[in-house]
C-alpha positions in Angstrom: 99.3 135.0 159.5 100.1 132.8 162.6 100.3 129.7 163.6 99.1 128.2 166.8 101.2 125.3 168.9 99.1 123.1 171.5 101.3 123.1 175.3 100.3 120.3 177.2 97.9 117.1 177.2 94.5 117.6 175.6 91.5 117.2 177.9 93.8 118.3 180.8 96.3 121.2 180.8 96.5 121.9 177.1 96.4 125.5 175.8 97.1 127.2 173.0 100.4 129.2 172.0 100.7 131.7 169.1 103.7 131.3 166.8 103.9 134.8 164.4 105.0 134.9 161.2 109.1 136.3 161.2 111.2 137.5 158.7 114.9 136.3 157.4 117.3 138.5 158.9 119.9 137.0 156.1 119.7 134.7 153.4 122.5 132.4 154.2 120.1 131.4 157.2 117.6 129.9 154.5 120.7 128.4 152.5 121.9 126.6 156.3 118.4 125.2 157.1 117.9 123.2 154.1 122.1 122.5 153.9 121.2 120.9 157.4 117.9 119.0 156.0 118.8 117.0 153.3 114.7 116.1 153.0 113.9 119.4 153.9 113.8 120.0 149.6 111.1 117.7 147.9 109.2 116.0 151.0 111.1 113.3 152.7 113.1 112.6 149.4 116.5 112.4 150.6 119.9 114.9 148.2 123.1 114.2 149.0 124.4 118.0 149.0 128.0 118.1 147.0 128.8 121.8 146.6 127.7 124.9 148.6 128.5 128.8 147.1 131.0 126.8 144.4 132.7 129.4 142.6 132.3 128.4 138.7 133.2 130.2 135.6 130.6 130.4 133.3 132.2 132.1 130.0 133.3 135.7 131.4 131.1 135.5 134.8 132.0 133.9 138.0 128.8 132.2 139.4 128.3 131.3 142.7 125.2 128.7 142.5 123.8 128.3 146.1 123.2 124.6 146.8 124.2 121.7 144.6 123.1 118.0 145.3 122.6 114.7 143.8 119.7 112.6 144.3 119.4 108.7 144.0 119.5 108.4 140.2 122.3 110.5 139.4 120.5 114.0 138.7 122.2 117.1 139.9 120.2 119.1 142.1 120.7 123.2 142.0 119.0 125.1 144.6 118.8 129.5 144.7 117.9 131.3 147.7 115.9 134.3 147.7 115.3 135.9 151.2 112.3 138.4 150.8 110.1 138.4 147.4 112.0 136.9 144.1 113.0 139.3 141.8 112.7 138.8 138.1 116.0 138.1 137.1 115.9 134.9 139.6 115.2 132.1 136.4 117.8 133.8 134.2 120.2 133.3 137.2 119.1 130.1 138.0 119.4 129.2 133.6 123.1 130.6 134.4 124.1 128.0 137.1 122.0 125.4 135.4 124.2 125.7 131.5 127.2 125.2 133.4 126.2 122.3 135.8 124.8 120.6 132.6 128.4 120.4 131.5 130.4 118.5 134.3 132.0 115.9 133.5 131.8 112.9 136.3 135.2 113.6 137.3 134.3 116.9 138.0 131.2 116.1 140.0 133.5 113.9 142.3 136.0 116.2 142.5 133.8 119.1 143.5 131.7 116.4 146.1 135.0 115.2 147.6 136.0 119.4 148.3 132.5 119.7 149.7 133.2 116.8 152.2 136.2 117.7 153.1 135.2 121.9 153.9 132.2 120.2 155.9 133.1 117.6 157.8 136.8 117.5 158.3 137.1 114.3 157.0 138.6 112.4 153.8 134.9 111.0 152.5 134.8 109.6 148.9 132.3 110.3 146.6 131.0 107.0 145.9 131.5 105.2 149.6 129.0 108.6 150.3 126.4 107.7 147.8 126.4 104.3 148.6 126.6 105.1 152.4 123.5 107.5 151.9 120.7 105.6 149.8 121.7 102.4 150.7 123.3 101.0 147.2 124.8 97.4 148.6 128.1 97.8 145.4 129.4 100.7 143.6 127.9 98.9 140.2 124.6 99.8 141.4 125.6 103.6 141.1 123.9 105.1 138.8 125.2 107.5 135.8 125.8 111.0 137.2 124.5 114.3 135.6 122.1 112.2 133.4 119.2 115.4 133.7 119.2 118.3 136.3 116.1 119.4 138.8 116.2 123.7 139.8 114.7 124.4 142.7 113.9 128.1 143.8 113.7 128.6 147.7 112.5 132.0 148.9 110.2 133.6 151.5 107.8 135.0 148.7 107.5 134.0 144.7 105.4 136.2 143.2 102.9 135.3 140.6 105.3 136.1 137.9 107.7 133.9 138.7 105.1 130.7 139.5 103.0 131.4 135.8 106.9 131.4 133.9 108.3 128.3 135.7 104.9 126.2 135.8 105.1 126.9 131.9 108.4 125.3 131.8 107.8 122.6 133.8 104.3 121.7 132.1 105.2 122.9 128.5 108.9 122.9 127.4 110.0 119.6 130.0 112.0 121.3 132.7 112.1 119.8 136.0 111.7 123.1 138.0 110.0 123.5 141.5 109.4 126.5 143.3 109.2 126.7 147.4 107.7 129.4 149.5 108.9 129.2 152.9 107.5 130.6 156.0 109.0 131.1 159.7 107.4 131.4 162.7 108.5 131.9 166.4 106.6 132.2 169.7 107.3 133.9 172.6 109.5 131.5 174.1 111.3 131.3 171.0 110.4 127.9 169.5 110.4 128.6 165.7 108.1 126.5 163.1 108.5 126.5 159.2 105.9 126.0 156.8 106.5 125.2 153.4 104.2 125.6 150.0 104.7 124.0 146.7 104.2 126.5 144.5 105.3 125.1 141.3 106.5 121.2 141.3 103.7 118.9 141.5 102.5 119.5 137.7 103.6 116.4 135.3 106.8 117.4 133.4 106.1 117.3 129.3 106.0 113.9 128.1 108.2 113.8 125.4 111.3 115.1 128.0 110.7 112.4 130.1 111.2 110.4 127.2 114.4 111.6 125.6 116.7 111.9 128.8 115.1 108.0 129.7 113.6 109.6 133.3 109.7 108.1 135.2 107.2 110.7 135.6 107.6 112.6 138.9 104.5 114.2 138.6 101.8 114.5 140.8 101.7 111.8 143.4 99.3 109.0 143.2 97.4 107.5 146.3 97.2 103.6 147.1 94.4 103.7 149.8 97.1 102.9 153.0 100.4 104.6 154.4 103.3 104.2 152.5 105.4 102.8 155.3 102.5 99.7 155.9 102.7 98.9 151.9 106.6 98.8 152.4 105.9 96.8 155.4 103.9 94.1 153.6 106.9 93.8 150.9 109.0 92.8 153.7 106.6 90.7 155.5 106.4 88.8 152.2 110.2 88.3 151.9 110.9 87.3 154.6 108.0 85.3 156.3 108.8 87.2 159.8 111.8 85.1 159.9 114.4 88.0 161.4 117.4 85.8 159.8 116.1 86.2 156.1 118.4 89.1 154.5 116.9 91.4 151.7 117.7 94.6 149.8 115.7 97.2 148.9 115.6 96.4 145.3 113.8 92.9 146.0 111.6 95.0 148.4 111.0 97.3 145.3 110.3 94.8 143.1 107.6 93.0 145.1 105.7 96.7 145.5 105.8 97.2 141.7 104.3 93.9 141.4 100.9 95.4 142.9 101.2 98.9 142.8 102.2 100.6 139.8 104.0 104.0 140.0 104.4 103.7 143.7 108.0 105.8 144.2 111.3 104.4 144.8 112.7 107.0 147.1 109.4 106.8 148.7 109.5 103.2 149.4 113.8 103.4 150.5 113.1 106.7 152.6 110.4 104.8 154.9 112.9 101.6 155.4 115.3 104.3 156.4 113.0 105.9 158.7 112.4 102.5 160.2 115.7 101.5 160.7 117.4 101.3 164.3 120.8 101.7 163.5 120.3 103.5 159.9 123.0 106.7 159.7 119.5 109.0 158.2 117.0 107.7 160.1 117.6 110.9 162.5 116.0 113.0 159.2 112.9 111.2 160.2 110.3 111.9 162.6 108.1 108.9 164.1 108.5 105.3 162.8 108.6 102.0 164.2 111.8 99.7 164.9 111.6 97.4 162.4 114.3 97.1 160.1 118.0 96.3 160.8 121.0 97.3 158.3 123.2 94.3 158.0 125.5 96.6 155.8 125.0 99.2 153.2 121.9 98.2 151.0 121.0 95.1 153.0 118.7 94.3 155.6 117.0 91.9 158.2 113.9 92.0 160.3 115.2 93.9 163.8 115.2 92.0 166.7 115.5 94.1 169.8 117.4 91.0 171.8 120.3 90.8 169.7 120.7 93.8 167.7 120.3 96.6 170.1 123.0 95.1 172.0 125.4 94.9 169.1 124.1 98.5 168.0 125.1 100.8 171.2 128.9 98.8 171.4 129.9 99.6 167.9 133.2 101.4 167.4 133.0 103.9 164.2 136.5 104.3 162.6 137.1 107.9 161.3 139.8 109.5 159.3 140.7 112.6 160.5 142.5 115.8 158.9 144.4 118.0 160.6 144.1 122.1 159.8 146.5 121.4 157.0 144.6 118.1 155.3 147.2 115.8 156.5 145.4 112.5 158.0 146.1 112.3 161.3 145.7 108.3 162.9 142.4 106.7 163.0 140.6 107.4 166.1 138.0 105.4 167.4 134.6 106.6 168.6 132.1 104.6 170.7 128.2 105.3 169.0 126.9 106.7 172.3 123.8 105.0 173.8 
């Protein structure tokens, strides 16, 4: 299989350029490029990752789950890795690291988070200034209540039929919010690698009466409202604020107006394509394309952008980090200038 890049302007010098399928020379690669995506996962929907290879004790095992995460309402995300074909122990393993994940405590999510932070980015970064920082919750009393359910995610180059027929039986039978990826690389000649991705499990509705006892919405199969989902958020805002670029507004008013006229349309849906939108917005770089039209007063709410005013204040702001030395003593605050 292959897939084919376009070089150059159509109707002039355009031609076409043959990206083959490659292999994974290790499995950690696969583990990096989705650690370095955070909407790599489930289609633009943003996970804060917390924990990466975390050593747990699970009775007389040590279990080394690949990826764990936390999405916006508070569900733990666990994420395996298969490089090559899944083999058929790769649910058990997965029901391993999800039985002990089911079982932290808040305190130990935030602990293990806080590690996480700390191993990745050098930096003293508190769980909850994170989640706020990272879907855009205005006070910590809009946090929601962690470990409430969990979503499984397998990631590998092939699942085999086996492994798609068990987990789409979980998922649509006995409630569990399981997804399986299949994820393909290809490189051209020059090098430029391309990654396409299948859901192969994941889009089924989960089993009613789950959703009903752990309190969760459907996150079935998406629905369709007839126009881009960017252009319906747009409207929400349009009717907040008038096009007056003074009016301030947060994304739960912006919510609220959408669920007034279209039922079931997504909440991370409707947040991610604000963030995508937003000039100065710390994810929008996840994002390809989007218009400048939004403007982050600070975390949670915003204002029309206005490219007079705001840009200006944008490329002077000073970013105040707290530093660790190699022995995770904070060094003084430095200050960075965002560069232009």
């Amino acid at each position: 299989m292959s897939v084919y890049k376009i070089d150059g302007d159509l109707g002039s010098d355009a031609k076409i350029v043959i990206a083959r399928e490659i292999e994974l020379k290790k499995e950690r690669h696969l583990e990096q490029l989705f650690e370095n995506s955070p909407i790599g996962l489930n289609q633009n929907e943003l996970i804060l990752w917390i924990g990466k290879q975390k050593r747990a004790q699970n009775e007389d095992n040590t279990i080394i789950p690949d990826l764990l995460g936390i999405d916006s309402e508070g569900y733990l995300v666990i994420v395996e890795f298969k490089r090559g074909r899944t083999p058929r122990d790769v649910i058990a393993q997965l029901f391993e690291y999800a039985a002990w994940a089911s079982e932290l405590s808040e305190t130990q999510i935030i602990n293990i988070a806080e590690a996480y932070f700390l191993d990745r980015d050098r930096k003293v970064l508190k769980f909850h200034d994170r989640f706020q920082d990272v879907f855009g919750i205005p006070d910590i009393s809009g946090i929601p209540t962690l470990n409430r359910s969990l979503r499984l995610f397998i990631v590998a180059e092939e699942i085999s039929d086996e492994i798609v027929h068990v987990c789409r039986w979980q998922r649509s039978s006995l409630g569990l919010d399981i997804t399986c990826i299949e994820v393909t690389l290809f490189q051209t000649d020059s090098n430029e690698m391309y990654v396409d991705m299948e859901v192969k499990v994941g889009e089924e509705d989960i089993d009613a009466s789950y959703l009903k006892s752990t309190k969760r919405g459907p996150k079935g199969k998406k629905k369709h409202f007839g126009k881009p989902a960017k252009e319906i958020v747009w409207e929400a805002v349009q009717q907040l604020t008038g096009g007056d670029e003074s009016v301030e507004w947060t994304l739960k008013e912006m919510r609220q107006i959408i669920s007034e006229k279209y039922e079931g349309f997504n909440r991370t849906t409707a947040d991610c394509s604000v963030y995508s939108e937003c000039v100065n917005h710390n994810s929008r770089h996840h994002y390809p394309g989007g218009q400048d039209r939004y403007w982050q007063i600070k975390v949670g709410v915003y204002k029309l952008y206005n490219p007079l005013t705001d840009k200006e204040e944008f490329e002077n702001t000073v970013n105040t980090i707290k530093c660790v030395d190699e022995n995770g003593e904070m060094q003084d605050e430095k200050k960075e200038e965002t560069p232009k």
